[in-house]
PALOKOL-374377 format. One record per residue (C-alpha): residue in three letters; chain; x, y, z. Coordinates in steps of 0.25 Angstrom, whole numbers, plus 5000, padded with zeros to 4 digits. Example, Ala and Ser with C-alpha at 12.3 -4.5 7.8 and 13.67 -1.06 7.14 Angstrom:
2
 type mol east north   up
  ALA   A 5049  4982 5031
  SER   A 5055  4996 5029
***
This chain:
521
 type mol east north   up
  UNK   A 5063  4949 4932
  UNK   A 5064  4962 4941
  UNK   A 5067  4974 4935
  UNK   A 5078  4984 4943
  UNK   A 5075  4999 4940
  UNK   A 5084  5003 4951
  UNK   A 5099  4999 4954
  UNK   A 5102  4999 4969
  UNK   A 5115  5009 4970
  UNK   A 5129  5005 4979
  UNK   A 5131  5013 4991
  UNK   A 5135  5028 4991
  UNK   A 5150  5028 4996
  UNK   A 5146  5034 5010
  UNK   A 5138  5023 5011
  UNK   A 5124  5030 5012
  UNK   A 5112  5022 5005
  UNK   A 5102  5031 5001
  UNK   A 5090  5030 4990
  UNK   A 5100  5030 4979
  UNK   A 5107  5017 4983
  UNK   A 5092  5009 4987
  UNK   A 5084  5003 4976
  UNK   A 5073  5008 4987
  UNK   A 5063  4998 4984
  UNK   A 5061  4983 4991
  UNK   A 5056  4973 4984
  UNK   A 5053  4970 4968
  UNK   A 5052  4981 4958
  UNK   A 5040  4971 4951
  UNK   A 5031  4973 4963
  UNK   A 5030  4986 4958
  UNK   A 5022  4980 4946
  UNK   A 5016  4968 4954
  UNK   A 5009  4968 4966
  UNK   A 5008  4953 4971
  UNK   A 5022  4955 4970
  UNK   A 5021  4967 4979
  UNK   A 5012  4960 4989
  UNK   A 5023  4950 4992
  UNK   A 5034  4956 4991
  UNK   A 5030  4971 5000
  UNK   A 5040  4980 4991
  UNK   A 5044  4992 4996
  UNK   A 5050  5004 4991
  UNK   A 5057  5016 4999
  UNK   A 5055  5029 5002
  UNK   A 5064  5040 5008
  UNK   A 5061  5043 5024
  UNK   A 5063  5058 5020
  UNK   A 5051  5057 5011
  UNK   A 5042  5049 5020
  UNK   A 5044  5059 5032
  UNK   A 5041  5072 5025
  UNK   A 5031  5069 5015
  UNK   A 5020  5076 5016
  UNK   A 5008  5076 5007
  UNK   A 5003  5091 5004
  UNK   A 4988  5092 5007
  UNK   A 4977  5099 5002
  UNK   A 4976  5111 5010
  UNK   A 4992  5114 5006
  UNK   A 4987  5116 4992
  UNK   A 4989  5102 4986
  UNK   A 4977  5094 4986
  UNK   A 4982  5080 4978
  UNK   A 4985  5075 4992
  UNK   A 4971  5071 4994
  UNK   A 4972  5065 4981
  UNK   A 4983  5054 4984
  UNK   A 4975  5043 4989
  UNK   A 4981  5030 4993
  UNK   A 4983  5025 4977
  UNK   A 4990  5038 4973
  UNK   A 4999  5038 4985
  UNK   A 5001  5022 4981
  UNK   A 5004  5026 4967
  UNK   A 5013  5037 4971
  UNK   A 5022  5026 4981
  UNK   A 5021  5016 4969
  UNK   A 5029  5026 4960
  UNK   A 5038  5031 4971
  UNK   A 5040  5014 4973
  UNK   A 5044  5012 4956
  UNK   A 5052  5024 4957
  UNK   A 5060  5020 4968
  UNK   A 5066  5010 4961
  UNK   A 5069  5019 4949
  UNK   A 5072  5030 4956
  UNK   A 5088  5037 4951
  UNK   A 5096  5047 4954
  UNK   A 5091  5057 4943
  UNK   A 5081  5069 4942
  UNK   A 5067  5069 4937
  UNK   A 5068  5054 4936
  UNK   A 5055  5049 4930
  UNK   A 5046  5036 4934
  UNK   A 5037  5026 4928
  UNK   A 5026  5018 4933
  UNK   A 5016  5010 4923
  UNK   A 5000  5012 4925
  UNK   A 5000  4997 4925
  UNK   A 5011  4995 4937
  UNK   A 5005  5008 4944
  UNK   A 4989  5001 4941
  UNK   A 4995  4989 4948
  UNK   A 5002  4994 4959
  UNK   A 4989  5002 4964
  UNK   A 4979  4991 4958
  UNK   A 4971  5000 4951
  UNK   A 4967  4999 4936
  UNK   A 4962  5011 4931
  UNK   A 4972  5020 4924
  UNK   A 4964  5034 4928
  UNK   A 4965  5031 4941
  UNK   A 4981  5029 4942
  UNK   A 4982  5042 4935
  UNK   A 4973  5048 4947
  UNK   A 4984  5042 4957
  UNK   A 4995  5049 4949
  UNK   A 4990  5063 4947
  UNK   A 4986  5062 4962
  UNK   A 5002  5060 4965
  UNK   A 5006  5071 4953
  UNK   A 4996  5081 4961
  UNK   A 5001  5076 4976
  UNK   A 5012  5085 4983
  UNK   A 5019  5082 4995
  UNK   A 5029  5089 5004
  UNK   A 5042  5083 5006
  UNK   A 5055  5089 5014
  UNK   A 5067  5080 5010
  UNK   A 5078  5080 5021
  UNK   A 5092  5073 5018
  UNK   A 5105  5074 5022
  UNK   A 5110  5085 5013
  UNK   A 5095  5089 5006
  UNK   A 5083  5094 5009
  UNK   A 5069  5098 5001
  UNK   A 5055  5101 5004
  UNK   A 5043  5104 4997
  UNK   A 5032  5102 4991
  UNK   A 5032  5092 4979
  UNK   A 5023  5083 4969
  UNK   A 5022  5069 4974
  UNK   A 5026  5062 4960
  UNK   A 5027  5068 4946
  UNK   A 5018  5059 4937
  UNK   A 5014  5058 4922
  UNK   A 5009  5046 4912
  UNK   A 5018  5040 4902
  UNK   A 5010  5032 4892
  UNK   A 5019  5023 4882
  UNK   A 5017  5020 4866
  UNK   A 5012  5007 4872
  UNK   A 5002  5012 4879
  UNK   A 5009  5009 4892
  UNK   A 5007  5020 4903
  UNK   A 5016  5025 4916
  UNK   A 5016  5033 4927
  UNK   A 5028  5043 4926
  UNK   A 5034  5050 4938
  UNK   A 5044  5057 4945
  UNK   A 5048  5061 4958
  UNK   A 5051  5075 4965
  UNK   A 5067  5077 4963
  UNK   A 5067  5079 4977
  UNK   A 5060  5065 4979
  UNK   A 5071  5057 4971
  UNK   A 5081  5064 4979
  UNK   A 5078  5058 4990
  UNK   A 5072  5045 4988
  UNK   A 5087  5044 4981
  UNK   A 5097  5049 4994
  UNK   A 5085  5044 5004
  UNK   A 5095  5036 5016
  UNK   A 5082  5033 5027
  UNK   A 5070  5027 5019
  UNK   A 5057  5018 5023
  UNK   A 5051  5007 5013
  UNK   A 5037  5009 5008
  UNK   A 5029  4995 5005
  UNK   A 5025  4998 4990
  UNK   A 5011  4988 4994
  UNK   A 5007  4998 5004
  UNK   A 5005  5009 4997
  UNK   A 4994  5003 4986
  UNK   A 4986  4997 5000
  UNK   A 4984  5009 5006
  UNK   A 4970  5015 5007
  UNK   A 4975  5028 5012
  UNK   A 4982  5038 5007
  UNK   A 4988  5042 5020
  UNK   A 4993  5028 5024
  UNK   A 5002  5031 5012
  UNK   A 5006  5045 5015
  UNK   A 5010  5037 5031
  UNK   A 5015  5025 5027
  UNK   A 5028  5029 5023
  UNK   A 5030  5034 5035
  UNK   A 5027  5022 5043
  UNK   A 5035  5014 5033
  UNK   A 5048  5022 5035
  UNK   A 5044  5020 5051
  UNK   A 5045  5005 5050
  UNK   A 5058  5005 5042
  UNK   A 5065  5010 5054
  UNK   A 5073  5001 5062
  UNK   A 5070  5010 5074
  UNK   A 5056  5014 5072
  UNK   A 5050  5026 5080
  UNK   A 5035  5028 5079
  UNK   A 5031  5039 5070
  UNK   A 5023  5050 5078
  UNK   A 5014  5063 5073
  UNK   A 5004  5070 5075
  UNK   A 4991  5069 5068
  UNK   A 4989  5083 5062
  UNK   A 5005  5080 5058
  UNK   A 5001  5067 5052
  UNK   A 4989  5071 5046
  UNK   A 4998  5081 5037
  UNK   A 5007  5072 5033
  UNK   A 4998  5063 5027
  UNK   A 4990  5074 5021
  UNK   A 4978  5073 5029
  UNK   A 4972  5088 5028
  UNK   A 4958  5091 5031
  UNK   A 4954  5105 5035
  UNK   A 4955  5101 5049
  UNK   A 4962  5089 5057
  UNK   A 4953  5080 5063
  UNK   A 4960  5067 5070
  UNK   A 4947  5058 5069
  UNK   A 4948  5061 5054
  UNK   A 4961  5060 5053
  UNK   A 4963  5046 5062
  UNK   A 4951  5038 5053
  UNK   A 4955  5045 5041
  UNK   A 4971  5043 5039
  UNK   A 4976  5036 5052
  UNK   A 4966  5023 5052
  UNK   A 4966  5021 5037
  UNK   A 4981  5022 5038
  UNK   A 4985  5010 5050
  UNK   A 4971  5001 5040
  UNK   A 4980  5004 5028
  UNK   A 4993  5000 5035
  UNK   A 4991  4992 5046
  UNK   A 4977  4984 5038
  UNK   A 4964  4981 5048
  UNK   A 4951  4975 5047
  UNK   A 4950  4969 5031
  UNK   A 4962  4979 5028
  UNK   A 4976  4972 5024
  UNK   A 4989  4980 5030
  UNK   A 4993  4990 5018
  UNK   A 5008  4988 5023
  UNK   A 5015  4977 5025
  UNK   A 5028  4979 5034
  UNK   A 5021  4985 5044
  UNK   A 5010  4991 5053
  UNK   A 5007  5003 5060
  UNK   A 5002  5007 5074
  UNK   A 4997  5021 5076
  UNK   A 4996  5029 5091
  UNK   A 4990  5040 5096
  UNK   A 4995  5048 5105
  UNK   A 4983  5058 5112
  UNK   A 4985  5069 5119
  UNK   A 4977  5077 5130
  UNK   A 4966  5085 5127
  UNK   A 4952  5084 5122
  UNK   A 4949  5071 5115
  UNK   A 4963  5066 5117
  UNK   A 4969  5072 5104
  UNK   A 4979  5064 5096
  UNK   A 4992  5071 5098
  UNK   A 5002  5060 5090
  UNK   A 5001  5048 5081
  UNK   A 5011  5037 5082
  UNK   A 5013  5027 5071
  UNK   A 5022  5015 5073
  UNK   A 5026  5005 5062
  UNK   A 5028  4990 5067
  UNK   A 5034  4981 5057
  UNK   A 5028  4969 5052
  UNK   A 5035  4956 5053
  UNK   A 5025  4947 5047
  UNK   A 5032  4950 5034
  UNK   A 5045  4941 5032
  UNK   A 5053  4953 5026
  UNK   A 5048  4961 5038
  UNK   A 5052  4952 5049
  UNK   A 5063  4952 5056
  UNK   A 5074  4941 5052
  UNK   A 5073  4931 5065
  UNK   A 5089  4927 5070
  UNK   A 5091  4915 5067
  UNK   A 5100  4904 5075
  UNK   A 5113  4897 5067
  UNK   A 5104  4887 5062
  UNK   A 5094  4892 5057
  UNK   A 5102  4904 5051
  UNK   A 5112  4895 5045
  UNK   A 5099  4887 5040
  UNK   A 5092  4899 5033
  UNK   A 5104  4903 5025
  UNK   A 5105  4889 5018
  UNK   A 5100  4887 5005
  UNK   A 5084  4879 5004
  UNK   A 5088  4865 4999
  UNK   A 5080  4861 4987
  UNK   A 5077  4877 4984
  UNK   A 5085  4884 4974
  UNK   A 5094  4895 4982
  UNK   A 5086  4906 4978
  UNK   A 5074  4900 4984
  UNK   A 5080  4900 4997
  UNK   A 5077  4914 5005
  UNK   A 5086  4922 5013
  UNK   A 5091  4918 5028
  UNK   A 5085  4932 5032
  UNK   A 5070  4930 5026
  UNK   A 5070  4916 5032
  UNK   A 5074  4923 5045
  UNK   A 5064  4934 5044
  UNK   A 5054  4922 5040
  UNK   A 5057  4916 5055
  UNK   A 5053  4928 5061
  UNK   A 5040  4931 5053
  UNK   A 5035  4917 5053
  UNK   A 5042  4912 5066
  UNK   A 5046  4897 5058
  UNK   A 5060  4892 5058
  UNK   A 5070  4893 5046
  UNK   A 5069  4879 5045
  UNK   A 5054  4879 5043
  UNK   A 5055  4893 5033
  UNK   A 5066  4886 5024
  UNK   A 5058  4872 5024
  UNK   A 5046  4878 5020
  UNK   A 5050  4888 5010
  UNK   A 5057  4878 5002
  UNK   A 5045  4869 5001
  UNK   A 5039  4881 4997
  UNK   A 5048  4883 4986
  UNK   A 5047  4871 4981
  UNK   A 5032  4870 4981
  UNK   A 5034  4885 4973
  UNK   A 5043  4879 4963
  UNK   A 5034  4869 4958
  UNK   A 5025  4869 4944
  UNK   A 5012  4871 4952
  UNK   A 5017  4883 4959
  UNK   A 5023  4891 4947
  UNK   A 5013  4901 4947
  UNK   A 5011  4905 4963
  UNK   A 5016  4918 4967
  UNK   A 5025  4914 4978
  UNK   A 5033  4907 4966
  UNK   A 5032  4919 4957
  UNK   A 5037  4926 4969
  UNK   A 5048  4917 4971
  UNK   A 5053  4915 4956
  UNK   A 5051  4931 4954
  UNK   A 5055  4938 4967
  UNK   A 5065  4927 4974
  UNK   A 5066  4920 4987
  UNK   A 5064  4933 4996
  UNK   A 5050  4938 4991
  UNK   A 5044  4924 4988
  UNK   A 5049  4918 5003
  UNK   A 5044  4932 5010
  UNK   A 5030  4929 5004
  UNK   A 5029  4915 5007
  UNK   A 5031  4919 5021
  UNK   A 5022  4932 5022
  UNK   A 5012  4928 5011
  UNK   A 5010  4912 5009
  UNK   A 5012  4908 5026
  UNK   A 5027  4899 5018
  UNK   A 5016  4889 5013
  UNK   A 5018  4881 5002
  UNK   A 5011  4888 4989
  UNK   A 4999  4880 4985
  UNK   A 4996  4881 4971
  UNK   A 4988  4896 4970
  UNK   A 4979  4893 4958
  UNK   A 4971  4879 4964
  UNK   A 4967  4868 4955
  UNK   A 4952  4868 4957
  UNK   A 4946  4857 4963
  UNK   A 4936  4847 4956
  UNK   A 4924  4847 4964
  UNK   A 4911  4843 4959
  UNK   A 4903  4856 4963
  UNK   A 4891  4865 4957
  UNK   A 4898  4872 4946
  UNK   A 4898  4889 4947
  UNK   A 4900  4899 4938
  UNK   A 4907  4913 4945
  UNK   A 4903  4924 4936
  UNK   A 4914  4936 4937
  UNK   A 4907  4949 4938
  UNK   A 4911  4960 4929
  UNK   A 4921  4970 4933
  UNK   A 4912  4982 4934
  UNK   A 4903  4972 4943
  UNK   A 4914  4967 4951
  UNK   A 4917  4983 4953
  UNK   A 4903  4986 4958
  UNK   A 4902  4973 4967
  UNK   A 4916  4977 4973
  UNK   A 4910  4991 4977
  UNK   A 4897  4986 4983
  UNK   A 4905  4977 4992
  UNK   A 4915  4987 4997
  UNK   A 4904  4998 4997
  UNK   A 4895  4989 5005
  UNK   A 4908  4987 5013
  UNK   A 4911  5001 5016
  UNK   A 4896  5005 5019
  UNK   A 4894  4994 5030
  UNK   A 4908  4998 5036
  UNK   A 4905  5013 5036
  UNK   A 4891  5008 5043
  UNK   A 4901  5001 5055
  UNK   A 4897  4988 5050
  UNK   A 4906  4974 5046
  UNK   A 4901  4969 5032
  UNK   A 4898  4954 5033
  UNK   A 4905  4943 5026
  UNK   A 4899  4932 5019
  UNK   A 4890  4926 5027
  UNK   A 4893  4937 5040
  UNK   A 4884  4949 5042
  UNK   A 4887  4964 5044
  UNK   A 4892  4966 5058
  UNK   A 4895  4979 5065
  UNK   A 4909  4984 5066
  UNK   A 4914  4998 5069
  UNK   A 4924  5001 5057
  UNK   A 4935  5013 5058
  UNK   A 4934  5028 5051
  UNK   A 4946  5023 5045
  UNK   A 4939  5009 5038
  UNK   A 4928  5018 5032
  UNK   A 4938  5029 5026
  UNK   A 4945  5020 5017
  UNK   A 4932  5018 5009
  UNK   A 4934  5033 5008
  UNK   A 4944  5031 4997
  UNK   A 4938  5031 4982
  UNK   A 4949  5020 4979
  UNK   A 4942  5012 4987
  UNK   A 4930  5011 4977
  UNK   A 4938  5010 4964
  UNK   A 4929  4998 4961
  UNK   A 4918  5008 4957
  UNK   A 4926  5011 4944
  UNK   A 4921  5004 4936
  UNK   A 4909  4996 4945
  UNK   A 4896  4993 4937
  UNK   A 4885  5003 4936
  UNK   A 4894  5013 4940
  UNK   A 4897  5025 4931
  UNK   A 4913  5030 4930
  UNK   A 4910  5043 4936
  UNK   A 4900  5039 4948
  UNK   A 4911  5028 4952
  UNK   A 4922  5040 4953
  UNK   A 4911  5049 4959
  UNK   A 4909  5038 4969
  UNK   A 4924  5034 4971
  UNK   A 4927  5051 4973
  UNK   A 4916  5050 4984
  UNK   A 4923  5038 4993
  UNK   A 4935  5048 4992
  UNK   A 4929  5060 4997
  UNK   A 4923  5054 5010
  UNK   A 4939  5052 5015
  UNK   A 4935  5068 5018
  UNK   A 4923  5064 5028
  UNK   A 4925  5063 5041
  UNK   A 4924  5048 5046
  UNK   A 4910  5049 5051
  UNK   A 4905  5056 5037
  UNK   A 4914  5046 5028
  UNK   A 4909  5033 5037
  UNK   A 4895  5040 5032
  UNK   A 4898  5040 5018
  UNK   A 4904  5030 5016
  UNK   A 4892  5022 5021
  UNK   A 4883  5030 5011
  UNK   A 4892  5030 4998
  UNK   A 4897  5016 4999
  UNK   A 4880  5011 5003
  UNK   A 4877  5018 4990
  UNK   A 4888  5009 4983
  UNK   A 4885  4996 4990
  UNK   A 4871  4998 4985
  UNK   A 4876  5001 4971
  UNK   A 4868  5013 4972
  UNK   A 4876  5021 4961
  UNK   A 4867  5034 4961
  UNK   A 4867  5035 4976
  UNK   A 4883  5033 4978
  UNK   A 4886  5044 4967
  UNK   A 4875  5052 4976
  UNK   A 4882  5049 4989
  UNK   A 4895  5052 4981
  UNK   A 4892  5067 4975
  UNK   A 4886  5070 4988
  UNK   A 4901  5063 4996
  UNK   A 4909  5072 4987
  UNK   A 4900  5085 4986
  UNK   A 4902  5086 5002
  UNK   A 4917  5080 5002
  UNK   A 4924  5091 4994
  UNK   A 4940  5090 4995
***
């Protein structure tokens, strides 16, 4: 049964909605806690347009170096909390949070406890910049991103506890203009600047009239916390921009992080030596494969009057809204006749004994009507369910026996593979599959630099033959090459990651020391 933390508030007697009088969060509180449920539900949560167009990370060279520290997870951590507390969220001071490792663990999908801990003190130590601007208030400064500690029960039970800048409360609670955040998004991304822009991007799409967003690319590069000593375009277009539009928009091997829409990035180049980029422009375009996303087709008399009647032969609650069937037409260009006929035998297939287990029933008898008819049309093409665990067949064949590897070997076999991966990409060249050899194939700055990332290589904790420390050693190095330049990090990557796919311990710790000894923050 779903569990409300938050009671939606009336109107205000001006009339004026702000946070207050929004539950601020779309979709069920239980995808929180579960992430199948996430993946087909797409649950979102809001966030004030105030805090999305001043935020600003502070960097290293302003004296506060954790902003290197948030990578991707701890940002995902941090929106996960912000998401939780949204929904919790009063109008009270120093209103304290809760979180447990075990949801937290689930939402990031990670196991290890120490490195959650990592993620949180790297949000403690963060600070950013704000300057709140409402009717009737105004604050800025320099603040801690979250305020987080551990709580640890009698029964051994352990959460994260948080609170949020007063400030921060203060206008989540009054905010009138807001944009939704997909809470999937956040955990998908690779980079840690798609998380620091996407908001942005999503406030851009929400708007009814939507005018492209336009900066500059020293602008830009400080907002989002990019600060090497010394601005250098290539370094900054293969080492935020490219990974940003893979995160968002997905490419070659890569799945979309986001799901409501896509981006499409300009550059405007101005006169001068070597054409110098003067202006970035990002556009957002929604996308209307998604039921929910698609506009709700008009419909004649007829058919109107059709999708308002009740499904004979499916309890009334099984029967889905006249505007989903509507926004169904559009996404999949069939008639209401044809949606409600073959959702009801779909239904009726669901009810049955020998479809008790299948998600899309689960979905159905736990979430209702909307949820369960959204993913049949986006995820299950509105087939009829077979039955998801198959009765094997009786053939008379030669007997074989799979032997499941250990864990500590599957860790070591899944770092060879990617290793050997990222070697022969950094060396321009297509890894084969199955029975196809190599080929060439010229990959992007921006493809290499996400092997750059010592999350990327969590499989070495814990991989056989491979000591704690040399893992963390190894894992450090990946980290330090998002420092190189593109050609140099193309360079080592090649180097560190042959020395893995050879399962050449001594010589990868060697490559590692010698990565981190020349890369020092």
């Amino acid at each position: 049964m779903q569990t409300t933390f938050f009671r939606r508030r009336s109107a205000r007697k001006d009339d004026v909605i702000v946070g207050a009088d929004r539950r601020g969060f779309q979709g069920s509180e239980e995808a929180l806690v579960d992430v199948e449920l996430a993946d087909e539900t797409c649950p979102r949560f809001e966030r004030p347009a105030v805090m999305i167009d001043t935020l600003r990370f502070v960097s290293a060279r302003e004296g506060s170096e954790p902003a290197e520290a948030m990578t991707a997870k701890s940002h995902a951590l941090y929106e996960y909390l912000m998401a939780s507390a949204r929904l919790q969220l009063e109008t009270k001071d120093a209103q304290e949070f809760r979180v447990s490792f075990a949801d937290a663990k689930t939402y990031l999908g990670i196991e290890r406890t120490d490195r959650l801990r990592e993620y949180v003190d790297a949000i403690n130590e963060t600070r950013v910049v704000y300057d709140f601007r409402t009717e009737g208030y105004q604050r800025s400064g320099t603040m801690p991103l979250l305020m987080c500690d551990y709580i640890r029960q009698d029964d051994g039970q352990q959460f994260i506890a948080y609170s949020m800048h007063r400030a921060v409360q203060k206008v989540i609670l009054s905010a009138r203009r807001y944009g939704w955040l997909e809470l999937n998004a956040f955990r998908k991304f690779r980079s840690k600047y798609t998380s620091r822009l996407y908001p942005r991007l999503a406030l851009l799409a929400g708007q009814s009239v939507r005018k492209p967003m336009s900066t500059t690319p020293e602008k830009l590069a400080e907002e989002l916390g990019w600060a090497p000593d010394k601005f250098h375009w290539g370094n900054f277009q293969s080492r935020v921009l490219e990974p940003i539009l893979l995160d968002i928009n997905g490419g070659e091997k890569v799945a979309p992080s986001v799901a409501r829409f896509r981006t499409e990035m300009k550059l405007v180049r101005g006169a001068g030596r070597g054409s110098p980029v003067k202006e970035i422009i990002f556009d957002v375009i929604p996308n209307e494969t998604l039921t929910r996303q698609s506009r709700a087709a008009r419909l004649d008399g007829v058919h109107a009057a059709v999708a308002r009647l009740h499904i004979d032969g499916l309890d009334t609650a099984h029967t889905p809204a006249t505007v989903l069937v509507a926004q169904a037409v559009t996404s999949t260009g069939k008639t209401v006749f044809q949606i409600r006929d073959e959702w009801k035998v779909t239904v009726l297939a669901l009810l049955t004994e020998e479809h008790r287990d299948h998600h899309l029933r689960k979905l159905l008898d736990d979430r209702g009507v909307g949820d369960a008819f959204a993913a049949w049309v986006d995820s299950y093409g509105m087939s009829v369910p077979i039955n998801e665990v198959q009765t094997p067949k009786k053939v008379d064949t030669e007997v074989v026996i799979v032997t499941v590897l250990p864990r500590a070997q599957r860790r070591r076999e899944h770092a060879i593979d990617q290793a050997t991966r990222a070697m022969k990409q950094a060396n321009n060249v297509r890894p084969g599959n199955g029975n196809l050899p190599d080929t060439p194939h010229e990959y992007a700055d921006s493809i290499i630099a996400t092997y750059a990332d010592p999350e990327m290589w969590s499989m070495l904790e814990g991989a056989d033959g491979l000591p704690e420390t040399d893992a963390a050693v190894i894992q450090k190095a990946f980290g330090a090459l998002a420092r190189q330049d593109a050609p140099q990090m193309r360079r080592s990557v090649y180097n560190l990651a042959g020395s893995l796919s050879a399962w050449d311990l001594p010589r990868a710790v060697r490559v590692s020391r010698a990565i981190l000894a020349n890369n020092r923050p």
